[in-house]
N, CA, C and O atoms as CSV, one atom per row, in Angstrom:
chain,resi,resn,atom,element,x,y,z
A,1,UNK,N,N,-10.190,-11.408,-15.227
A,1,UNK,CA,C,-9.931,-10.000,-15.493
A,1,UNK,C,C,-11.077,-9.187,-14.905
A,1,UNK,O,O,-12.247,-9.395,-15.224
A,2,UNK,N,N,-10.692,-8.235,-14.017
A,2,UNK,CA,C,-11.859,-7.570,-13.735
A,2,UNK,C,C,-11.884,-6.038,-14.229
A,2,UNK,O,O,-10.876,-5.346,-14.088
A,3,UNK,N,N,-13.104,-5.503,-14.834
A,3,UNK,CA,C,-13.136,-4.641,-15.795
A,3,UNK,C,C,-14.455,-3.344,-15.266
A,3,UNK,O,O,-15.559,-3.723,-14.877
A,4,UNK,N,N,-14.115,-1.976,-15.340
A,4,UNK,CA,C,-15.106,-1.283,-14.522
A,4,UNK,C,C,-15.244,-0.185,-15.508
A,4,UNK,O,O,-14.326,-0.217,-16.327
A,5,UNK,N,N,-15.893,0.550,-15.653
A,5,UNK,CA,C,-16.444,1.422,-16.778
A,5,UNK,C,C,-16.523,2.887,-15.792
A,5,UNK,O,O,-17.349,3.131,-14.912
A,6,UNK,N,N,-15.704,3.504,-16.128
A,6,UNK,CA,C,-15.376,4.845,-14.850
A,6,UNK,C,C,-15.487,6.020,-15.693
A,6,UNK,O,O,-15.423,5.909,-16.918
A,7,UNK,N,N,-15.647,7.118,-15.129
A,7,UNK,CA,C,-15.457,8.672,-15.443
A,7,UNK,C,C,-14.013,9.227,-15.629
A,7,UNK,O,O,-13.078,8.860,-14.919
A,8,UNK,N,N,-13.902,10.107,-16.601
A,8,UNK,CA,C,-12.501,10.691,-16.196
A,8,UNK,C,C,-13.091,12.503,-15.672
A,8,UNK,O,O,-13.950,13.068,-16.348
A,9,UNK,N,N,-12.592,13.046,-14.676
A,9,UNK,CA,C,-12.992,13.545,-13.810
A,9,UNK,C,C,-11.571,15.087,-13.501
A,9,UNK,O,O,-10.353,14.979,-13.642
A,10,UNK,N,N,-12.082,15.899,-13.223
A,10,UNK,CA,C,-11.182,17.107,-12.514
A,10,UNK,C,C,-10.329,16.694,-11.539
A,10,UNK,O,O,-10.982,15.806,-10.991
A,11,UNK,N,N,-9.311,16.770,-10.986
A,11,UNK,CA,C,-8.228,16.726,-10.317
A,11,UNK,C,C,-7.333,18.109,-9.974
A,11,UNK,O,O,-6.162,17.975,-9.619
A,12,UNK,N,N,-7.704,18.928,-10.048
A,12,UNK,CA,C,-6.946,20.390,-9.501
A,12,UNK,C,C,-6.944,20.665,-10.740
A,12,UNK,O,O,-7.967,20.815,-11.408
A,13,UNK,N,N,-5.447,20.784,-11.284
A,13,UNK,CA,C,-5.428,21.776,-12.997
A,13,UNK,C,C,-5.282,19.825,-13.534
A,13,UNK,O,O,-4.490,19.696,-14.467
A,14,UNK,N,N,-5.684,18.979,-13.232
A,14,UNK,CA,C,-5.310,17.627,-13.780
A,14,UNK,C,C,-6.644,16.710,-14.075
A,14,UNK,O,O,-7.770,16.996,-13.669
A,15,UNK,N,N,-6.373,15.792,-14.697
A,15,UNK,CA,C,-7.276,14.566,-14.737
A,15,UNK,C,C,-7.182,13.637,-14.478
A,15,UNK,O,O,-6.311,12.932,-14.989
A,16,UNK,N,N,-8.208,13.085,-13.367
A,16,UNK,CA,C,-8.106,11.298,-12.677
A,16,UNK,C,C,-9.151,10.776,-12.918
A,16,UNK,O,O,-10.176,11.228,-13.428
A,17,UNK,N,N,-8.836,9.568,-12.456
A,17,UNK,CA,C,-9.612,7.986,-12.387
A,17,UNK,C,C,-9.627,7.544,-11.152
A,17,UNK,O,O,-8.595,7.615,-10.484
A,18,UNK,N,N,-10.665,7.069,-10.680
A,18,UNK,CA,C,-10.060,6.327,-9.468
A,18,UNK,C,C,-10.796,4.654,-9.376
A,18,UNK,O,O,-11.930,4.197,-9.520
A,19,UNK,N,N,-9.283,4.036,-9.019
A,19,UNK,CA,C,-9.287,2.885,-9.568
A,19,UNK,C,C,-10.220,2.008,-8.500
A,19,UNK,O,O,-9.917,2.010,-7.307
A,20,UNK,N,N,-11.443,1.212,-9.020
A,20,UNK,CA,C,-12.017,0.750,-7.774
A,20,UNK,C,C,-11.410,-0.343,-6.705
A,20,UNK,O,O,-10.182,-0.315,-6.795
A,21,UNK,N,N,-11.617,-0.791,-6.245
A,21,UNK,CA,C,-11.026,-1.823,-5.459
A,21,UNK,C,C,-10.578,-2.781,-5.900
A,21,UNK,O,O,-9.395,-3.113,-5.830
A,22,UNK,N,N,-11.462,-3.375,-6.425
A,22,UNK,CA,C,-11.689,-4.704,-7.319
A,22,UNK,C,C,-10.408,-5.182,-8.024
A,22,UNK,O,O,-9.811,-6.257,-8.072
A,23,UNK,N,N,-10.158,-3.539,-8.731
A,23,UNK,CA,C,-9.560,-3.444,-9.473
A,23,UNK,C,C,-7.829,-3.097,-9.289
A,23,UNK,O,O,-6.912,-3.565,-9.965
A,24,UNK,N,N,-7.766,-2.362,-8.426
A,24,UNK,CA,C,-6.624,-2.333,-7.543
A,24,UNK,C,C,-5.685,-3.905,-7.076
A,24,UNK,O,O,-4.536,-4.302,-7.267
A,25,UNK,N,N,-6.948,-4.472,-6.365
A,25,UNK,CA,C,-6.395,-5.748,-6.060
A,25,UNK,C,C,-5.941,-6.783,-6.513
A,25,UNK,O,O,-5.109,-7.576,-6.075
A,26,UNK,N,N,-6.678,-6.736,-7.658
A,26,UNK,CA,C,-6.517,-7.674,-8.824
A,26,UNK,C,C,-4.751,-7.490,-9.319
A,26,UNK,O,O,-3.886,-8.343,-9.514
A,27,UNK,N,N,-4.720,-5.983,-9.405
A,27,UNK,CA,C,-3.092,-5.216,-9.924
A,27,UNK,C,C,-2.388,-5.533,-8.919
A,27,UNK,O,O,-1.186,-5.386,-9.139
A,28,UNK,N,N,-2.754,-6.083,-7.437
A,28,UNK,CA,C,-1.924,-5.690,-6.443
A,28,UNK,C,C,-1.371,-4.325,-6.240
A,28,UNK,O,O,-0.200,-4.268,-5.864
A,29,UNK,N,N,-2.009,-3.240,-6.426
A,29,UNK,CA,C,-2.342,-2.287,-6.067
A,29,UNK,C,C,-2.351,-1.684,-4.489
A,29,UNK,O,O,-3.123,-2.282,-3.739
A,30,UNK,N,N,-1.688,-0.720,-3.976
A,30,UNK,CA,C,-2.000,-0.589,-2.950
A,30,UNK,C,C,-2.175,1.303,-2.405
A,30,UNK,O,O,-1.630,2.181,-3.074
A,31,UNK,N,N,-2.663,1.496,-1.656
A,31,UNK,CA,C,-2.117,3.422,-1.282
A,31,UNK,C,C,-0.857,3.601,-1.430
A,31,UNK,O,O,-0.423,2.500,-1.769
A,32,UNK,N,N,-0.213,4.160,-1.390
A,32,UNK,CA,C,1.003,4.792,-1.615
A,32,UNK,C,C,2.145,4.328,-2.412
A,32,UNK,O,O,3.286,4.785,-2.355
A,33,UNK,N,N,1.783,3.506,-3.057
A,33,UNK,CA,C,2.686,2.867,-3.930
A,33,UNK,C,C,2.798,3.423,-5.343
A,33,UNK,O,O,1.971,3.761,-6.190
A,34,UNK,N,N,4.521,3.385,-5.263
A,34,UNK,CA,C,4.669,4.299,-7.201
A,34,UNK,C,C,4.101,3.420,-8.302
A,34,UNK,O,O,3.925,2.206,-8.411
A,35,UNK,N,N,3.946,4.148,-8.837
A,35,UNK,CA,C,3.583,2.939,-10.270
A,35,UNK,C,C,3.780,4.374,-11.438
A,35,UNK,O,O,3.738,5.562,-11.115
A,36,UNK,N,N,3.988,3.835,-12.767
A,36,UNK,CA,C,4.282,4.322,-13.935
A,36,UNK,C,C,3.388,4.871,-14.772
A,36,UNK,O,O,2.765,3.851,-15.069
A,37,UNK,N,N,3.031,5.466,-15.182
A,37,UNK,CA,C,1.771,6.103,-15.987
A,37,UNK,C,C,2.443,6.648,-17.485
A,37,UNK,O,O,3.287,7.542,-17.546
A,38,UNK,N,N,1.783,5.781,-18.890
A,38,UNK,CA,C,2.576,6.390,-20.096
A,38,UNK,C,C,1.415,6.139,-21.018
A,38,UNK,O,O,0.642,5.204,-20.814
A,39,UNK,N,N,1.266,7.085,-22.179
A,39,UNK,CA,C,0.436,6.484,-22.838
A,39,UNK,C,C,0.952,6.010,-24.198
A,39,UNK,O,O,1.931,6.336,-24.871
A,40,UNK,N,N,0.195,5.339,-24.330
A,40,UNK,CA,C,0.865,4.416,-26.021
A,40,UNK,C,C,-0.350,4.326,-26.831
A,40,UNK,O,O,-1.323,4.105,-26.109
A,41,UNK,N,N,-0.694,4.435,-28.296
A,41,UNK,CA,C,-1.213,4.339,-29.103
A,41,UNK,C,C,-2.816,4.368,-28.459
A,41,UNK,O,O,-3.535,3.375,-28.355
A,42,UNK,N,N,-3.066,5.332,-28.181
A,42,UNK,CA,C,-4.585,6.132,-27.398
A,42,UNK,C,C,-4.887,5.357,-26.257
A,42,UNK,O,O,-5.998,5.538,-25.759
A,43,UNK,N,N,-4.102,4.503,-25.723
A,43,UNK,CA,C,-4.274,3.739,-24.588
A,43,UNK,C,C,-3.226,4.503,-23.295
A,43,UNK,O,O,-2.100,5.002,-23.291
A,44,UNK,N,N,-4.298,4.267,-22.269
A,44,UNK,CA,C,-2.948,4.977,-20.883
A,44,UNK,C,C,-2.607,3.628,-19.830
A,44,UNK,O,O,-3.453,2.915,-19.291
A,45,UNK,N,N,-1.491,3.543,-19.744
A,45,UNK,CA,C,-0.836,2.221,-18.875
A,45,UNK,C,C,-0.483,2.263,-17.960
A,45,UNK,O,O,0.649,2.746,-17.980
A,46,UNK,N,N,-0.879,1.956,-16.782
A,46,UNK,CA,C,-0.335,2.075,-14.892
A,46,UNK,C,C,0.362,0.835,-14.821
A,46,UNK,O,O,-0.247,-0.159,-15.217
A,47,UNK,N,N,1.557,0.700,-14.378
A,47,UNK,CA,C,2.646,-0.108,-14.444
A,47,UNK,C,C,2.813,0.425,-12.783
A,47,UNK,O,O,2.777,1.554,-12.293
A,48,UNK,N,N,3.010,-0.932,-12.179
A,48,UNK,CA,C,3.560,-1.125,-10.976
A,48,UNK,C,C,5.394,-0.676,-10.732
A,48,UNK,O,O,6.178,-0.885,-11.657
A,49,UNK,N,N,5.810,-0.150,-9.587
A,49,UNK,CA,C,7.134,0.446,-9.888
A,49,UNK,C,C,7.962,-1.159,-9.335
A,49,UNK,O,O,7.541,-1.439,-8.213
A,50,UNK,N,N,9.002,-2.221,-9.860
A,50,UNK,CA,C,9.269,-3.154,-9.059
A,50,UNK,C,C,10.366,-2.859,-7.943
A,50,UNK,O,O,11.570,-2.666,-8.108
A,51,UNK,N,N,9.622,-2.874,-6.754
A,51,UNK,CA,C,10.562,-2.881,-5.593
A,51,UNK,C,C,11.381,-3.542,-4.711
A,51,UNK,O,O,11.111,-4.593,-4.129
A,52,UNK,N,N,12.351,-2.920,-4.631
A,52,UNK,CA,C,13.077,-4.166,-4.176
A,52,UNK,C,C,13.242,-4.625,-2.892
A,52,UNK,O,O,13.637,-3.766,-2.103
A,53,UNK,N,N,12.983,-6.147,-2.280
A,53,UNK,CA,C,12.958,-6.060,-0.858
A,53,UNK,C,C,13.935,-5.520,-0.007
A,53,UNK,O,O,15.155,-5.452,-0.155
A,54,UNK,N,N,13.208,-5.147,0.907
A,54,UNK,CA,C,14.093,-4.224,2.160
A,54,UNK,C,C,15.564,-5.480,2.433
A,54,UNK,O,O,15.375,-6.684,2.262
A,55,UNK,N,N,16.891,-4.937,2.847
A,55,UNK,CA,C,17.500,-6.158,3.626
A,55,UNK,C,C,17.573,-5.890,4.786
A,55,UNK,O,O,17.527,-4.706,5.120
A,56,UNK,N,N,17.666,-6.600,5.456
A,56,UNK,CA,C,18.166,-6.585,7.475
A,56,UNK,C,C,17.970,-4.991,7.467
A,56,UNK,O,O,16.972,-4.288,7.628
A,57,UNK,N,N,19.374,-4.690,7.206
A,57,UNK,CA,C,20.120,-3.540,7.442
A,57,UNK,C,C,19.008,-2.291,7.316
A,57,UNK,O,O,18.732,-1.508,8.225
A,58,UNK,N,N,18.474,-2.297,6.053
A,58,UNK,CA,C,17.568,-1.427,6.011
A,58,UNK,C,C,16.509,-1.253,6.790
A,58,UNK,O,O,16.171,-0.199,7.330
A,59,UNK,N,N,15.768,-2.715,6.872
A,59,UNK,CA,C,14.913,-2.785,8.006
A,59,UNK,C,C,15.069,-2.237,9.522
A,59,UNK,O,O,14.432,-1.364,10.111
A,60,UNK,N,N,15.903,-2.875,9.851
A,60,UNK,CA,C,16.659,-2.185,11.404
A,60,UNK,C,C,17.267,-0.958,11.235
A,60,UNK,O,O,17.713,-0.361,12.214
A,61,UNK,N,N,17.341,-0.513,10.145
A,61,UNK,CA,C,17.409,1.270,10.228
A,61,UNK,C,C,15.912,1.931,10.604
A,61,UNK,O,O,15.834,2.847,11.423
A,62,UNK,N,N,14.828,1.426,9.986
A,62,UNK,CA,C,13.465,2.296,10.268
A,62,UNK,C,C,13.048,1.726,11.580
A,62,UNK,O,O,11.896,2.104,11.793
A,63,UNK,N,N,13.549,0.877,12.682
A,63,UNK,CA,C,13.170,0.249,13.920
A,63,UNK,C,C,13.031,1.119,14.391
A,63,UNK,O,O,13.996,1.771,13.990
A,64,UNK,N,N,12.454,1.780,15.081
A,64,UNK,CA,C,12.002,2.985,16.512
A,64,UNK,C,C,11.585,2.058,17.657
A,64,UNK,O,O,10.454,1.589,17.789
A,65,UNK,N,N,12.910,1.788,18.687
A,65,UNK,CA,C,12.511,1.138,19.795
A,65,UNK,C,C,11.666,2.358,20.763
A,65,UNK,O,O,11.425,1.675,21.758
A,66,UNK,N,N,11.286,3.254,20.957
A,66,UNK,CA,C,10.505,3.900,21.834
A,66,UNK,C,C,8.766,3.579,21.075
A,66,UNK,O,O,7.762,3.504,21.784
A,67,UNK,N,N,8.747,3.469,19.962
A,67,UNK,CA,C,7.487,2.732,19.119
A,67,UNK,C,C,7.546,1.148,19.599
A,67,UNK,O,O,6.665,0.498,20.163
A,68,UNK,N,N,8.643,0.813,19.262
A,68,UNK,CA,C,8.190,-0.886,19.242
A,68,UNK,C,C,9.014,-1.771,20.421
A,68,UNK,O,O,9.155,-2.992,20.345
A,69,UNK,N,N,9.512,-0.973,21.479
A,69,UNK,CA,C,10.326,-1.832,22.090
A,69,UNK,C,C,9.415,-1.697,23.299
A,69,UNK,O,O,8.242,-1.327,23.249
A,70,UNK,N,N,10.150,-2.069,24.488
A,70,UNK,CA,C,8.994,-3.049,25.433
A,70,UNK,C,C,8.515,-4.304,25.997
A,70,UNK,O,O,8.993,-5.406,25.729
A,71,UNK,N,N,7.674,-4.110,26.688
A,71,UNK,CA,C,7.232,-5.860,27.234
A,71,UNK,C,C,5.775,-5.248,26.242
A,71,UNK,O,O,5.409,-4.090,26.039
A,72,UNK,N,N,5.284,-6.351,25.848
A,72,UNK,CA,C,4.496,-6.604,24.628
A,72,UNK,C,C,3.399,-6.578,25.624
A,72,UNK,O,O,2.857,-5.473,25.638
A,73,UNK,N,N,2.763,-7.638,26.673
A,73,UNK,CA,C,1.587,-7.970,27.853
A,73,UNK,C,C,1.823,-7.203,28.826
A,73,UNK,O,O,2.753,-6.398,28.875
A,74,UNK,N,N,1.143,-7.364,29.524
A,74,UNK,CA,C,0.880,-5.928,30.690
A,74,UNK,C,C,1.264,-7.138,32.007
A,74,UNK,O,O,1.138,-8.337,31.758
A,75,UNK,N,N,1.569,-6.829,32.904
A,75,UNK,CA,C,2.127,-7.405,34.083
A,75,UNK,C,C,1.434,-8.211,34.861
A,75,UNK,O,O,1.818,-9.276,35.343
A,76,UNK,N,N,0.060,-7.522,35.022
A,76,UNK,CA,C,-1.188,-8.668,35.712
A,76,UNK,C,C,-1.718,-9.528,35.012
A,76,UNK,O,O,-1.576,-9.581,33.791
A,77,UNK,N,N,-2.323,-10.229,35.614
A,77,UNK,CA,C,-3.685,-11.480,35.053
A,77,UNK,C,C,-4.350,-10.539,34.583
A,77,UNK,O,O,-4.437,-9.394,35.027
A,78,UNK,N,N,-4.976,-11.110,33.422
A,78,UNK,CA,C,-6.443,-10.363,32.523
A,78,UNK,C,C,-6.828,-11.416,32.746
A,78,UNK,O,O,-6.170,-12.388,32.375
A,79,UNK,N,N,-7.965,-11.556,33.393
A,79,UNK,CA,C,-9.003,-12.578,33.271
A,79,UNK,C,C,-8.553,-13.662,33.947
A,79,UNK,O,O,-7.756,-13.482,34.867
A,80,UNK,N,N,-8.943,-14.840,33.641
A,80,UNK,CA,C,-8.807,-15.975,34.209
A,80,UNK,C,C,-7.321,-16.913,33.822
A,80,UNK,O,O,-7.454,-18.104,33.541
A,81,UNK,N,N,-6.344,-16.466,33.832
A,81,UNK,CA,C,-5.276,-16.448,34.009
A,81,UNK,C,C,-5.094,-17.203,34.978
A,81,UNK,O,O,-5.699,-17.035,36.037
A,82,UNK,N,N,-3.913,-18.521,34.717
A,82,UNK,CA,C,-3.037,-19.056,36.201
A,82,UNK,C,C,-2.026,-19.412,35.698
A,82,UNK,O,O,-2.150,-19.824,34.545
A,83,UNK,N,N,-0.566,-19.420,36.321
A,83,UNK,CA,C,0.691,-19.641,36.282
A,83,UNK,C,C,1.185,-20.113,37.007
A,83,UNK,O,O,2.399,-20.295,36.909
C-alpha cells in the first residue's frame, strides 16, 4: 500500500489533491481517465470508471490513415545497410 500525507489546496471556486505518482500507479491511475469521486462516512473515495474494451469496429473507426498510413522506413540505406 502506498500512502502520502498531502495538502488539500484551492482549485478555482473548488478543492484538490493531487495524487502523487506513486500513488496513481499503484491505482492504475492514469491522465485523463474518469474515475468516481463520493464521500462516505468523512472519508472521500476515487473509484476508477470500468471501461470497456474498444472492439475492431470501434478501433478502425478512430484510424486516420493520413496519420498512420504509409511506408513506415524511408527508401534509402541508413547506415550500413545491404540487401
Amino acid at each position: 500500500m502506498t500512502e502520502a500525507l498531502l495538502a488539500i489546496k484551492h482549485w478555482g471556486n473548488n478543492l484538490g489533491v493531487r495524487l502523487p505518482g506513486a500513488v496513481a500507479r499503484e491505482a492504475n491511475f492514469h491522465a485523463d481517465q474518469q474515475v468516481v469521486v463520493f464521500a462516505e462516512a468523512g472519508r472521500v473515495i476515487i473509484s476508477s470508471v470500468d471501461e470497456a474494451p474498444l472492439t475492431l469496429e470501434q478501433r478502425l473507426s478512430r484510424f486516420d490513415p493520413a496519420r498512420h498510413g504509409g511506408e513506415a522506413m524511408a527508401g534509402t540505406l541508413l547506415g550500413a545497410e545491404r540487401w
